[in-house]
Structure formats: C-alpha cells, structure tokens
C-alpha positions as YAML, in Angstrom:
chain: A
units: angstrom
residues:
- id: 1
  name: UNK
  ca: [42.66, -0.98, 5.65]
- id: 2
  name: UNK
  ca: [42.43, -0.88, 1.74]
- id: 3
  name: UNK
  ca: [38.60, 0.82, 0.81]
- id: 4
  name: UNK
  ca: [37.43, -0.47, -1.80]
- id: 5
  name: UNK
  ca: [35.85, 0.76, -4.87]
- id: 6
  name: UNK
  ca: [32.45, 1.90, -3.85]
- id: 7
  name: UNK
  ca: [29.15, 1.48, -6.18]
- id: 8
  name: UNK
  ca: [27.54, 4.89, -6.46]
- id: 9
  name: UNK
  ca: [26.37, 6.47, -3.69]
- id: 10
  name: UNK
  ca: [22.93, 9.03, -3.94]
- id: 11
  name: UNK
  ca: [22.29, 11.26, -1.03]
- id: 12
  name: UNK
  ca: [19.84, 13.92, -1.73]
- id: 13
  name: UNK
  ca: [20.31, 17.00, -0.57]
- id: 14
  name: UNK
  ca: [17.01, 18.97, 0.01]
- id: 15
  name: UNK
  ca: [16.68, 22.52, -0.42]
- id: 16
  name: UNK
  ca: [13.49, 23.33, 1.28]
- id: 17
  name: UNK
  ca: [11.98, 26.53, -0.05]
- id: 18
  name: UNK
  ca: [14.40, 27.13, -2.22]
- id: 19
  name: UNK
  ca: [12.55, 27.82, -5.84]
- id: 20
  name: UNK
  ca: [11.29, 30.91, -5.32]
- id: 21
  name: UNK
  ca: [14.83, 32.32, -4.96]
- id: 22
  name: UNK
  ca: [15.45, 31.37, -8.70]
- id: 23
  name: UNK
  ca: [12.08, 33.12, -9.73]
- id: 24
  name: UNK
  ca: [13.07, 36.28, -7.77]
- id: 25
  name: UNK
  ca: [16.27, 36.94, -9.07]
- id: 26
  name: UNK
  ca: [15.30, 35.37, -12.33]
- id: 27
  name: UNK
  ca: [18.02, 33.89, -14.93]
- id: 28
  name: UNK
  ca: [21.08, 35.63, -13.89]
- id: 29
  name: UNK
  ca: [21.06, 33.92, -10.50]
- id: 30
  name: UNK
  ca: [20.79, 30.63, -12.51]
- id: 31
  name: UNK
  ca: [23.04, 31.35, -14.85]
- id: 32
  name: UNK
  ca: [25.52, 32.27, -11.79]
- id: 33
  name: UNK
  ca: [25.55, 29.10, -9.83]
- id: 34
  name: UNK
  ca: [25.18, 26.85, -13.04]
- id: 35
  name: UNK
  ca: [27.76, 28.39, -15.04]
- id: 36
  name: UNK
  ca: [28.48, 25.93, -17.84]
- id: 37
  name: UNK
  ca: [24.02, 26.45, -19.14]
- id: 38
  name: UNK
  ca: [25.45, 29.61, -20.98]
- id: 39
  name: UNK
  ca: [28.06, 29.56, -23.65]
- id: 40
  name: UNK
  ca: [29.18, 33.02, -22.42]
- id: 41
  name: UNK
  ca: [29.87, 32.23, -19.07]
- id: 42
  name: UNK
  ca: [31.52, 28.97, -19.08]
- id: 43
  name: UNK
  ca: [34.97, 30.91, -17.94]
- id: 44
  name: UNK
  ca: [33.09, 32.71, -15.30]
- id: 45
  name: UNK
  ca: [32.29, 32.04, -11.65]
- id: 46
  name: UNK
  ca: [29.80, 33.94, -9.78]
- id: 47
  name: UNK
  ca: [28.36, 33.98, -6.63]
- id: 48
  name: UNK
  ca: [25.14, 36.37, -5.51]
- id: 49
  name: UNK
  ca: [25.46, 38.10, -2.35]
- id: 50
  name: UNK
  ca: [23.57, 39.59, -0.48]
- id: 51
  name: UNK
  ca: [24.37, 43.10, 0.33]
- id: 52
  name: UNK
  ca: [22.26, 45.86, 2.64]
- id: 53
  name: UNK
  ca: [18.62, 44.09, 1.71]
- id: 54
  name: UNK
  ca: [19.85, 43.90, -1.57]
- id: 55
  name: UNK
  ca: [21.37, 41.12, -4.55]
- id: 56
  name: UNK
  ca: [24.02, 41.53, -6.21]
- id: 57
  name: UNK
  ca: [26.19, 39.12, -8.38]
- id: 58
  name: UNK
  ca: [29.54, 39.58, -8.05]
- id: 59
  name: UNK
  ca: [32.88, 37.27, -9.26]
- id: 60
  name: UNK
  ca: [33.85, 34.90, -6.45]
- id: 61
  name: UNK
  ca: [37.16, 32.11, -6.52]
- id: 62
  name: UNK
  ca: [36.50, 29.07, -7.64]
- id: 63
  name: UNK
  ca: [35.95, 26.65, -4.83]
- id: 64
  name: UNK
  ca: [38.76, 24.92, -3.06]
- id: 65
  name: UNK
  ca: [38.99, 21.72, -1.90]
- id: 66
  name: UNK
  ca: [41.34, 20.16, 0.74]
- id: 67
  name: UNK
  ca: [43.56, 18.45, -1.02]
- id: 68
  name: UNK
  ca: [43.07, 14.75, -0.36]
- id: 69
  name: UNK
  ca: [38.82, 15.64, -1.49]
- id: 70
  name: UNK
  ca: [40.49, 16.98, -4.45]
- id: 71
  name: UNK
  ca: [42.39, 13.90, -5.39]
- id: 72
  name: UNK
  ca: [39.41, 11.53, -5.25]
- id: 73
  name: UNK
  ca: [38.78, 9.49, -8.01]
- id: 74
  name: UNK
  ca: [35.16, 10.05, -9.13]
- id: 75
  name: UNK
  ca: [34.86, 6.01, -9.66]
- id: 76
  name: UNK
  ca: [34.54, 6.41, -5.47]
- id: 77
  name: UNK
  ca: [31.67, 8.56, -5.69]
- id: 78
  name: UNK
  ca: [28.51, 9.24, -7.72]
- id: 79
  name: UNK
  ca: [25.37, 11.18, -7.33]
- id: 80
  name: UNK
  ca: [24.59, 13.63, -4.92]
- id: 81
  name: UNK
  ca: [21.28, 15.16, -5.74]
- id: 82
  name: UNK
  ca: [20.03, 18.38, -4.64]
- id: 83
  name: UNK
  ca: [15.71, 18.24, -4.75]
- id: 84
  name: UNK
  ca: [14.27, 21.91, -4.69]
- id: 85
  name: UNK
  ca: [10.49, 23.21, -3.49]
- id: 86
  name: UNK
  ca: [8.64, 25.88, -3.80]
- id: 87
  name: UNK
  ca: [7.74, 28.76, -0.80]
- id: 88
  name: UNK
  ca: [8.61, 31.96, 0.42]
- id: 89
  name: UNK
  ca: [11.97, 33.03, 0.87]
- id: 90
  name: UNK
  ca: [12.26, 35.41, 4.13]
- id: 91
  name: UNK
  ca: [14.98, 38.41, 3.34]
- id: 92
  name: UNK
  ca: [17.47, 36.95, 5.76]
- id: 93
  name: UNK
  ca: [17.68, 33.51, 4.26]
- id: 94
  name: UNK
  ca: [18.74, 34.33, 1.03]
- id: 95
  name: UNK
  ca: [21.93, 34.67, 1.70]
- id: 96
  name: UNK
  ca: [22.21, 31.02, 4.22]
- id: 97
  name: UNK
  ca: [20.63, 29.02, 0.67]
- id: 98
  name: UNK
  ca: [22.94, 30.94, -1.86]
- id: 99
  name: UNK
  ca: [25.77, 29.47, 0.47]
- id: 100
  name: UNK
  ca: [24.19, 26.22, 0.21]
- id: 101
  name: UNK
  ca: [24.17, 26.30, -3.16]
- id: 102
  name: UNK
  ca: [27.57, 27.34, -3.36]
- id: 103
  name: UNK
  ca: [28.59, 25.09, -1.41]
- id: 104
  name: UNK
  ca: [27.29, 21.91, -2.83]
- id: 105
  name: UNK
  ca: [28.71, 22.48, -6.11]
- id: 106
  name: UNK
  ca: [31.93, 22.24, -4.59]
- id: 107
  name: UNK
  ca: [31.08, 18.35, -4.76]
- id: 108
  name: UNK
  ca: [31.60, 18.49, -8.19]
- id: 109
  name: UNK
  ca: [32.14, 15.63, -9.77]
- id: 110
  name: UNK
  ca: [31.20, 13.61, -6.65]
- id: 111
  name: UNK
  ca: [27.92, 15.83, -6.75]
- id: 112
  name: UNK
  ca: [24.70, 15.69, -9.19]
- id: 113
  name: UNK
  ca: [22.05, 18.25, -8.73]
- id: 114
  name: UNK
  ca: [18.35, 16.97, -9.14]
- id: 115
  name: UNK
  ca: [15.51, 19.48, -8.78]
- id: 116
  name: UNK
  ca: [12.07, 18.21, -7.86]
- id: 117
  name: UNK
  ca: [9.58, 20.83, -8.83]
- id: 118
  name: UNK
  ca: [6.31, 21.67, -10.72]
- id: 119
  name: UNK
  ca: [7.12, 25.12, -12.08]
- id: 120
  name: UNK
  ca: [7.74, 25.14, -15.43]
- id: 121
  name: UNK
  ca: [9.27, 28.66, -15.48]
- id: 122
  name: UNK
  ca: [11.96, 27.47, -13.17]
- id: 123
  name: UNK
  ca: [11.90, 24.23, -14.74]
- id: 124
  name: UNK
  ca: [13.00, 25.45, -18.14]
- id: 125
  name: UNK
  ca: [15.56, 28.25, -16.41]
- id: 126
  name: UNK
  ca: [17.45, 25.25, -14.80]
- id: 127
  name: UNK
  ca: [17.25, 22.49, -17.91]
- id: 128
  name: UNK
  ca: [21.33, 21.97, -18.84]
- id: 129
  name: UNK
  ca: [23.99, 19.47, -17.66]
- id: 130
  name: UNK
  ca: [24.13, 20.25, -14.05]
- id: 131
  name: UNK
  ca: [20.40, 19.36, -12.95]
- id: 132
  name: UNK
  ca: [17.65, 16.58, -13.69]
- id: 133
  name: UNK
  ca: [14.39, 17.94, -13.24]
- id: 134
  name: UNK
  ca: [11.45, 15.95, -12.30]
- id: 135
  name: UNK
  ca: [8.15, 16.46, -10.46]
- id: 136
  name: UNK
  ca: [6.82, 16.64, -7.27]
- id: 137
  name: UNK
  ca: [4.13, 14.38, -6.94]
- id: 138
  name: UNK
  ca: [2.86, 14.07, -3.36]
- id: 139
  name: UNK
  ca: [2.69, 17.11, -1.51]
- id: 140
  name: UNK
  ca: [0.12, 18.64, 1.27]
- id: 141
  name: UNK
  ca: [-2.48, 20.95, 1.01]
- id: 142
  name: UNK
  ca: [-0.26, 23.59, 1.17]
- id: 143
  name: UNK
  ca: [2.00, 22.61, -1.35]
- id: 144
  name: UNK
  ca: [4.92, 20.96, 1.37]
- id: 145
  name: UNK
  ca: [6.29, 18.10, -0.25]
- id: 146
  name: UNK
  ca: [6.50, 14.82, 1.75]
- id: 147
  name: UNK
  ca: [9.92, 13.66, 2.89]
- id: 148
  name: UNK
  ca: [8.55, 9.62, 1.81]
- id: 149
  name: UNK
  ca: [7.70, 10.56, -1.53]
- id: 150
  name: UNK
  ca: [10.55, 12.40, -1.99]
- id: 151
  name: UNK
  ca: [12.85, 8.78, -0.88]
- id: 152
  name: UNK
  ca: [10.47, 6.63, -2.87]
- id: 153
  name: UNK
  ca: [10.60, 9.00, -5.97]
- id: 154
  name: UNK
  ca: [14.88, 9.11, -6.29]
- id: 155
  name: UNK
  ca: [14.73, 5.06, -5.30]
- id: 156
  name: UNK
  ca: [12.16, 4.30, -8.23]
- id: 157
  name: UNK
  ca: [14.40, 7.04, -10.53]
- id: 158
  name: UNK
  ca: [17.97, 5.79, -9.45]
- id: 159
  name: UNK
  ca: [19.60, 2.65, -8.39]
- id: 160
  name: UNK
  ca: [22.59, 3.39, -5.78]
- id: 161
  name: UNK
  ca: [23.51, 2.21, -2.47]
- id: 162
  name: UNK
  ca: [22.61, 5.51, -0.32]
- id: 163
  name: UNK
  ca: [19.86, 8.11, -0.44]
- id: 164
  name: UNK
  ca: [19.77, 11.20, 1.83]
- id: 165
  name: UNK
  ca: [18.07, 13.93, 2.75]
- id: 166
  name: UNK
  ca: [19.53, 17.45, 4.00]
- id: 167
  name: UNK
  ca: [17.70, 20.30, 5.44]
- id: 168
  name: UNK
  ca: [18.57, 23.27, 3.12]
- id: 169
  name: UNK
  ca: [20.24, 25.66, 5.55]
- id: 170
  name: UNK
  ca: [23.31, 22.71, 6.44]
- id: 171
  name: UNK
  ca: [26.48, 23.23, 4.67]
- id: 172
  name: UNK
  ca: [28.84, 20.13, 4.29]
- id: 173
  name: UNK
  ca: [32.48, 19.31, 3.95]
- id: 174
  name: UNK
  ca: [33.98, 16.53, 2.62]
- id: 175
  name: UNK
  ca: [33.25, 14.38, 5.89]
- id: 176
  name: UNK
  ca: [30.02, 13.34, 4.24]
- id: 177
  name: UNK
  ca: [32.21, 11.23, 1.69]
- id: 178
  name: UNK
  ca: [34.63, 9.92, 3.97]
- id: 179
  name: UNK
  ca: [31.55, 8.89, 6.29]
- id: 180
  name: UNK
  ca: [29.74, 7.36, 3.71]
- id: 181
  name: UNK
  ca: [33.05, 5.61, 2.49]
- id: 182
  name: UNK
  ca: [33.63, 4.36, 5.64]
- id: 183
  name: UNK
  ca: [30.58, 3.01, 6.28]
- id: 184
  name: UNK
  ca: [30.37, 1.43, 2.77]
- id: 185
  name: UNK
  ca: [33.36, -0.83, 3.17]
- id: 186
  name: UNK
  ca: [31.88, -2.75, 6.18]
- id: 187
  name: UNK
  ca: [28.39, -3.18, 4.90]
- id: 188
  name: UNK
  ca: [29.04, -6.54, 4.84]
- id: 189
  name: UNK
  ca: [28.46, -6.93, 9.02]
- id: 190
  name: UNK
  ca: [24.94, -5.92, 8.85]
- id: 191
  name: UNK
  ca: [23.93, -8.34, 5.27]
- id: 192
  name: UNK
  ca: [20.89, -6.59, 3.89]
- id: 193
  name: UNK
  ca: [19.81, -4.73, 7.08]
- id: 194
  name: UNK
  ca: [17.61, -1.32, 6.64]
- id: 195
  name: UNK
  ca: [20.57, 0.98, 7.50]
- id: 196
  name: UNK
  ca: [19.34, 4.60, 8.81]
- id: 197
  name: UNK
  ca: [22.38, 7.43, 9.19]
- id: 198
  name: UNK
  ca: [21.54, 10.21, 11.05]
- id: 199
  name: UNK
  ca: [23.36, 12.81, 13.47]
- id: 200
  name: UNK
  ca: [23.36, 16.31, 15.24]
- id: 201
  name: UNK
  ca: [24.26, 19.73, 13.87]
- id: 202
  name: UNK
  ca: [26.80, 22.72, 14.50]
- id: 203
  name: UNK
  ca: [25.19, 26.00, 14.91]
- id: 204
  name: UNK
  ca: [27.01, 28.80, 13.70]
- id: 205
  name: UNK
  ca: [25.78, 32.48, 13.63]
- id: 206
  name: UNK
  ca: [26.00, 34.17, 10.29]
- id: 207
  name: UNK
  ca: [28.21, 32.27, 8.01]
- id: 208
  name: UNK
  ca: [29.51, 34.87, 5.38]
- id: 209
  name: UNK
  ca: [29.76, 34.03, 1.87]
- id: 210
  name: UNK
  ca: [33.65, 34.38, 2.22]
- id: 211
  name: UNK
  ca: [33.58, 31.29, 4.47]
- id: 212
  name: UNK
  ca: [31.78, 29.69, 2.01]
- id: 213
  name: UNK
  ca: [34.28, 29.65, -0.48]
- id: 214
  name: UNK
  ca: [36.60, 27.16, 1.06]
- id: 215
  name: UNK
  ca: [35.63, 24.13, 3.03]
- id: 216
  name: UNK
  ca: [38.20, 25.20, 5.40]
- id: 217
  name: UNK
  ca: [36.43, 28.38, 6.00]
- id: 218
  name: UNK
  ca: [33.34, 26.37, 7.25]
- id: 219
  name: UNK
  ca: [35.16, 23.71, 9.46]
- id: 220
  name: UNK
  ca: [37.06, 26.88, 10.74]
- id: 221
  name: UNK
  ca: [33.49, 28.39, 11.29]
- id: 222
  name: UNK
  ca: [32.30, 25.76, 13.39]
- id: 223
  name: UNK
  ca: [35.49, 24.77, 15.62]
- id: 224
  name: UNK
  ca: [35.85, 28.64, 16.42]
- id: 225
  name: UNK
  ca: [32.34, 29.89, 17.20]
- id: 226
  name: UNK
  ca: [29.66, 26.76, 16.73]
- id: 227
  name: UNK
  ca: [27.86, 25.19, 18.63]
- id: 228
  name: UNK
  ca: [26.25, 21.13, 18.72]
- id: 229
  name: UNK
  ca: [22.69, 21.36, 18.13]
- id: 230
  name: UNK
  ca: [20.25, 19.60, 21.14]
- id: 231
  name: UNK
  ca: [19.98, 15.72, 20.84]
- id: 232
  name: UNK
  ca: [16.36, 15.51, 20.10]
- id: 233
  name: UNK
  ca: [16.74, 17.06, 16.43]
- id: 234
  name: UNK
  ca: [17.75, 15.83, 13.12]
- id: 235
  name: UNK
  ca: [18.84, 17.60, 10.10]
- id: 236
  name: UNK
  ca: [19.33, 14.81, 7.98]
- id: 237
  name: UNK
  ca: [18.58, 11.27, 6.90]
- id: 238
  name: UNK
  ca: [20.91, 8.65, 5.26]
- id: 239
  name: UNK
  ca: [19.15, 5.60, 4.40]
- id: 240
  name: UNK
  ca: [20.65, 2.82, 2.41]
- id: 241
  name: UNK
  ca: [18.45, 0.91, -0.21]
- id: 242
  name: UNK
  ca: [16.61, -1.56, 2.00]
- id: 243
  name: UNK
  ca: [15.33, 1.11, 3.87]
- id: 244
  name: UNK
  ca: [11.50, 0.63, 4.02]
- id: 245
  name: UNK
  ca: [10.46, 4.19, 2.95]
- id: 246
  name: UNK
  ca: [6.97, 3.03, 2.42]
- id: 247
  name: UNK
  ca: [6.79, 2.26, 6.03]
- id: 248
  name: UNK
  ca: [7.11, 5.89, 7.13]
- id: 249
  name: UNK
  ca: [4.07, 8.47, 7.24]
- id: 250
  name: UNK
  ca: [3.23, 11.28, 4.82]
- id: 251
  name: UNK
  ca: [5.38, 13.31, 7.14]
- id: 252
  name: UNK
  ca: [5.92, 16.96, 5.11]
- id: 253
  name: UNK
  ca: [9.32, 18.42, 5.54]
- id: 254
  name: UNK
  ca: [10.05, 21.68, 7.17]
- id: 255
  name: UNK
  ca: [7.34, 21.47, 9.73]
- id: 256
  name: UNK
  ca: [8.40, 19.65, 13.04]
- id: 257
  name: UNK
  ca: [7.64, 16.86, 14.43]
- id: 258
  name: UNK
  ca: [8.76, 13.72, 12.14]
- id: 259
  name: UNK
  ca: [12.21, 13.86, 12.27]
- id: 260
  name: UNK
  ca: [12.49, 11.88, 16.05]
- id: 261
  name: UNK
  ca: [9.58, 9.67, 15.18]
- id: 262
  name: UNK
  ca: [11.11, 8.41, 12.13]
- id: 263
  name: UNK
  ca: [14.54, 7.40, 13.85]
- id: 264
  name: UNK
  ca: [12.27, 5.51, 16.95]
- id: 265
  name: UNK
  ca: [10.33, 3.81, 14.63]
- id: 266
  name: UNK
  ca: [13.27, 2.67, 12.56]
- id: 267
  name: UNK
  ca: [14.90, 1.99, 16.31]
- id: 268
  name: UNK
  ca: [11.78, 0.56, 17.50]
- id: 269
  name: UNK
  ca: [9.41, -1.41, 14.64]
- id: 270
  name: UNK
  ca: [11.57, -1.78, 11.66]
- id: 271
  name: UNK
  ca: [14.58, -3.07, 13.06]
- id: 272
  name: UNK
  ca: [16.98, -1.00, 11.45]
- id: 273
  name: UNK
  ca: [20.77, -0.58, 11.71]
- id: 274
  name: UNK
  ca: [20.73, 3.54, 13.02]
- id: 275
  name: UNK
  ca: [23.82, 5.06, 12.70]
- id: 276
  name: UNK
  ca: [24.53, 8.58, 14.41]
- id: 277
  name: UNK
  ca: [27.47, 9.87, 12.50]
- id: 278
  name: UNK
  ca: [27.39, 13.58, 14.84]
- id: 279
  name: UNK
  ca: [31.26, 12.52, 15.26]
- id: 280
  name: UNK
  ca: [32.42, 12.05, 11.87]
- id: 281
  name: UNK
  ca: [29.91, 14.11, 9.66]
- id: 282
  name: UNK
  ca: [30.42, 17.93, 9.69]
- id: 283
  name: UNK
  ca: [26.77, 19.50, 9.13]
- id: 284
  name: UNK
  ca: [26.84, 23.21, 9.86]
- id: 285
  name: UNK
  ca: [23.63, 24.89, 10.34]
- id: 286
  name: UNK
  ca: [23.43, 28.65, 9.31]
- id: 287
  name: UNK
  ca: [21.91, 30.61, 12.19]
- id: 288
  name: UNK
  ca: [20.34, 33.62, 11.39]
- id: 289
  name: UNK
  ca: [19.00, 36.41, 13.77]
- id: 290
  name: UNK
  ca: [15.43, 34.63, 12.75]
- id: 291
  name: UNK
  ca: [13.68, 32.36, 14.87]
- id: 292
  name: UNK
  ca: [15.00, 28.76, 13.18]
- id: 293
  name: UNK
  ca: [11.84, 27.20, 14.32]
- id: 294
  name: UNK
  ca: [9.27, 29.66, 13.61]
- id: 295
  name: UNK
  ca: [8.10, 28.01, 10.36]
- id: 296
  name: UNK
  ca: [7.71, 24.30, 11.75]
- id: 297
  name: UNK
  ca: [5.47, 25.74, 14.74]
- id: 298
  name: UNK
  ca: [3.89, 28.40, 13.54]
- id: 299
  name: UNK
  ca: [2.97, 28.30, 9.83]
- id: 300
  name: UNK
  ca: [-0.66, 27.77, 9.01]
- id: 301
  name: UNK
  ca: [-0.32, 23.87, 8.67]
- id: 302
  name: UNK
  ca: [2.35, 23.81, 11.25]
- id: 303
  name: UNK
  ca: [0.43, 20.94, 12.97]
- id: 304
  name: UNK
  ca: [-0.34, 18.75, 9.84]
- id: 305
  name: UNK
  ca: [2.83, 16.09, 11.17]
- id: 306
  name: UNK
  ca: [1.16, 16.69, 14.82]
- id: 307
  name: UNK
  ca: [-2.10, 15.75, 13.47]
- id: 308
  name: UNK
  ca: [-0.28, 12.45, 11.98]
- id: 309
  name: UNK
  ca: [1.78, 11.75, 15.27]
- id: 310
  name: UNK
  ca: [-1.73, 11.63, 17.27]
- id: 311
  name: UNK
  ca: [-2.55, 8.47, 15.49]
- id: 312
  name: UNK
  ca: [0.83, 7.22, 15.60]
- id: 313
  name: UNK
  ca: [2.59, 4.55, 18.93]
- id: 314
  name: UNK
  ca: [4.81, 7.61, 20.63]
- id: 315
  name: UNK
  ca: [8.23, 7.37, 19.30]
- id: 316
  name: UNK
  ca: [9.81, 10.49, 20.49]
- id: 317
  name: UNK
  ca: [12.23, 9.92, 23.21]
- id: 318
  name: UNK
  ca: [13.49, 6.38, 21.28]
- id: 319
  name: UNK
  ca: [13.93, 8.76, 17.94]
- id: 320
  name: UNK
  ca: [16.87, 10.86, 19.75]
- id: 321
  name: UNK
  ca: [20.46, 11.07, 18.38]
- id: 322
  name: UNK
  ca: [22.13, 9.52, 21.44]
- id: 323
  name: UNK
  ca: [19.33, 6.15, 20.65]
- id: 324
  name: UNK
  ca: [21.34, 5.19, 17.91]
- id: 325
  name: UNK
  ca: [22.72, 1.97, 18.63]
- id: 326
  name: UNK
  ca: [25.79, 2.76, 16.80]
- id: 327
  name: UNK
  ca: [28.68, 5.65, 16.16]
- id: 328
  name: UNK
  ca: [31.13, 6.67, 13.95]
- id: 329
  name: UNK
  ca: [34.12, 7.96, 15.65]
- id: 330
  name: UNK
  ca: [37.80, 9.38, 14.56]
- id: 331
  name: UNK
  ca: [40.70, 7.48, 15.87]
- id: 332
  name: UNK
  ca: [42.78, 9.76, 18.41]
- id: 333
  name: UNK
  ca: [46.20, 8.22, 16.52]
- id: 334
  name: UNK
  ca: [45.42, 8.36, 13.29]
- id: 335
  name: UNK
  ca: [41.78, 10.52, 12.87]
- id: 336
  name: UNK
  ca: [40.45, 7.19, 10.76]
- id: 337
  name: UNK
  ca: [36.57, 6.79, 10.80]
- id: 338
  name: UNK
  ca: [35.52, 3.86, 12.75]
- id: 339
  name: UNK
  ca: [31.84, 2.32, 13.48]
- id: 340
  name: UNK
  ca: [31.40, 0.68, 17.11]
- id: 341
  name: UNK
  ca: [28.20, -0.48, 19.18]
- id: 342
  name: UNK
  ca: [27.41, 2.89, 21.24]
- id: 343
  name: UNK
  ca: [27.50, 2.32, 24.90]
- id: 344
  name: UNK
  ca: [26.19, 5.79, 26.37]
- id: 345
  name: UNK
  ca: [22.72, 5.72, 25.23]
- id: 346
  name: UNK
  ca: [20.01, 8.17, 26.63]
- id: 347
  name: UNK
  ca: [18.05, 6.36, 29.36]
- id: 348
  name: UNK
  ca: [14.67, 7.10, 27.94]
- id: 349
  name: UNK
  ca: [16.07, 4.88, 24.64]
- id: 350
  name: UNK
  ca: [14.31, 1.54, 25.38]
- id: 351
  name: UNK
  ca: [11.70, 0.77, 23.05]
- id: 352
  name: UNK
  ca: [8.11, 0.49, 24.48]
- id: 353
  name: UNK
  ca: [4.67, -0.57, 22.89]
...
C-alpha cells in the first residue's frame, strides 16, 4: 500500500523536570545539545555525561539513523516538540534526561523542540533555531504544570494532525514515525472521531550514553535485557486534533493517578477511537536504581490528582492498556504496521456508570 503524503504531524514530547538541569550546568550544557546557537560550535557535537557524581562534556558521534529513518523525506513529517518544566533534578537522573535529550535530536528534521517555561534565565540560554519558547500558564500550587493545558496550549499555538505527550525518562526510535504514518493513512475509517494513542513501556536498567548514540543501541537495549512495563500505566498520550482536551481534568503531570482515568474516560464518556500501539511503538523507559514512583506518591502534593479522582465516576480498570479497543501490530511476513479491532481485552474493560 502506497502512504501518502502526510500533513504535519505534532507530538510533544514532555520533559518533566527537566529545566533545572540547564540552570545547573549553565550555558555549556546548552550550547552542547543545541549546537548550531553558537557560531563556534556549529562543527562540534557534544554530549554531557555523567561521570562518578560528576558532569563532564565530552565529544560524542553524531547520531545515526537506520537507514530507511534516514531517507525520509521531511515533507512526511513535521513538528515534534519537546515542552520543558521546572523541579529538582535527583543526581541519578541526570544522566536518563541528557539521553533523552540526545536522543530526540536525532529526529532532526522530523523533530522541533518547543520549551514551555517561565524562567527567563533559561529562557534566554535556549532562544536560537532549535527551540520555541513559550509560557506555562496553568500550573498547581506547586508549580506542576497540567498535562490539559499543556494539549490546549500547542493546539491553540499549532495546527497539525497529532499532539503527544511523553514522559521525560522514554527514549524513542523511529517506530514513533512509522506508527504515526501508519495510522495517518487510514484516518479516513474513523471520519472525525477523537482518536487517543496510547501504549506500554520497556524497562531497561541503566541505559548508557553509548547506547544512546545509535537507535540501534536502544532497540538492542530493550530486546536483550528489557522488560514490558504492567498494563495499568501509561507513559504517553497521542491524541489527534478532535480530541476534546477541555474535557479532561486539571490533572498535573508527574504525580500518579491520571494517566488510567484519562484513557477510561476517553473509552468510557467521550467515545473516542483508543489506540494501544505497545506493539508497534518502541518507548524505552530508563530505570534507575531510584524508586521510579517515589515522586508521584510521595512528594508533598503527591495526592493533588487523588484529590481530583475523588470527585470523579471511577475510571481506572476501563483506562488500562489492554481496554483499548484497537492495536497496531507488525505483520509476521513482511513486519508492516497494521491496525485491527483488539479481541483480548481485560475483563474488567466494560464501561460502567
């Protein structure tokens, strides 16, 4: 089947509590991932590491793409926007967001960076031809911006078919294109349905920055010590434009509780077309000897999406991965994508009042 020529397509990738890495290791570190802001280091690529506790930038190969990503036409693809917040940084995670970083860029051209923020001193550091800068204007309390605002605030700024959302620790490969392609070219089946992608991650224990460097390094990563993450979470949302973002809580992102509630309630009250794309859609989650879910339960307004939830019809158990009514598979002939009606879903799926 011919694909055809795809309008752009805007998935934002969300670095949560990512900003404060800039301001700690100041300029340089911008200067390293966005190359092309300084005159003097348009011929260089860097990469910070993170070496004994300590960081250090050091010359890294420019990143390599299979070869069929690297042949893409970037009339197929448009926008990818990265939106960054501001919090503390523990020690260990510097290293699992500098690979994020590095690994986005290797979207380049299919990839644009946006950074939602309201520090100036960052703002101003990151100002040149690789990010749009804009800010965050609904947050909570504490500063934790809202994962609707966030939807509402790239819809109102861009006009594209897709907009996604990425927890900040999940490195991609070029499956995310080929997904999204996929998907794109039989759009027509579900007319102007509210179309919700979603799907599980692959845990894998301390990705090195040498993995990094090649998308073959992470798929390599993942087949040879990951692991698929538990049905009940999500690590990212794909929403096409009809999507009715101002339908959905002030849920704050990085604290737990929204992410199955969102998928039941698009399931269950909004009709929408959900799509888990676990099959098709490589999304490796860097593991880290830290408790991954220490921050959502723990934190001082850990309970603020609770506190929502309480007032909310219970949407858990509908909101898992295996709910989705649909799945995108590979072809055992020929490894094409496919999308069919899923036929295995969980037994706690069906909607209730």
């Amino acid at each position: 089947m011919k694909i055809r020529l795809l309008q752009p397509i805007l998935v934002i990738l969300c670095i949560y509590m990512l900003v404060v890495l800039y301001v700690q290791v100041n300029y340089t570190y911008v200067t390293g991932i966005i190359s092309e802001c300084d005159e003097h280091l348009k011929k260089e690529k860097y990469f910070l590491t993170n070496e004994h506790g300590k960081l250090i930038l050091g010359r890294a190969k420019p990143p390599v793409l299979p070869r069929r990503l690297s042949d893409i036409k970037s009339t197929h693809y448009n926008s990818v926007y990265v939106i960054s917040t501001e919090n503390d940084i523990a020690s260990e995670k510097v290293l699992v967001y500098n690979n994020t970083l590095y690994n986005w860029q290797t979207f380049k051209p299919h990839v644009q960076l946006i950074l939602f923020t309201n520090n100036t001193s960052v703002s101003e550091k990151v100002n040149c031809s690789h990010w749009n800068i804009f800010p965050v204007l609904f947050y909570s309390d504490s500063g934790i911006p809202t994962i609707k605002a966030m939807f509402k605030q790239a819809k109102e700024l861009y006009n594209t078919t897709w907009y996604g959302y990425f927890n900040g620790d999940i490195l991609l490969t070029e499956d995310i294109l080929k997904t999204l392609e996929y998907v794109s070219s039989v759009l027509d089946q579900f007319s102007n349905a509210s179309i919700l992608i979603i799907g599980r991650r692959i845990n894998v224990l301390n990705v090195t920055s040498e993995e990094v460097r090649e998308i073959n390094g992470i798929k390599e990563s993942a087949r040879s010590r990951g692991s698929l993450h538990y049905i009940y979470a999500e690590d990212y949302f794909i929403t096409n434009t009809h999507f009715p973002w101002d339908k959905i809580p002030e849920f704050v992102i990085g604290r737990a509780g929204y992410d199955n509630w969102i998928v039941g309630h698009a399931r269950c009250d909004l009709g929408a077309i959900v799509i888990d794309a676990t099959e098709t859609l490589t999304a490796v989650h860097q593991d880290t000897t830290k408790d991954e879910t220490e921050d959502g339960f723990t934190s001082a307004d850990a309970r603020y999406n609770f506190e929502l939830l309480q007032r909310l019809p219970r949407r858990f158990l509908q909101g898992l991965t295996t709910c989705a009514e649909w799945k995108t598979f590979r072809t055992i002939k020929t490894g094409r994508i496919e999308l069919v009606k899923r036929d295995d879903k969980h037994k706690d799926c069906t909607c209730k009042n």
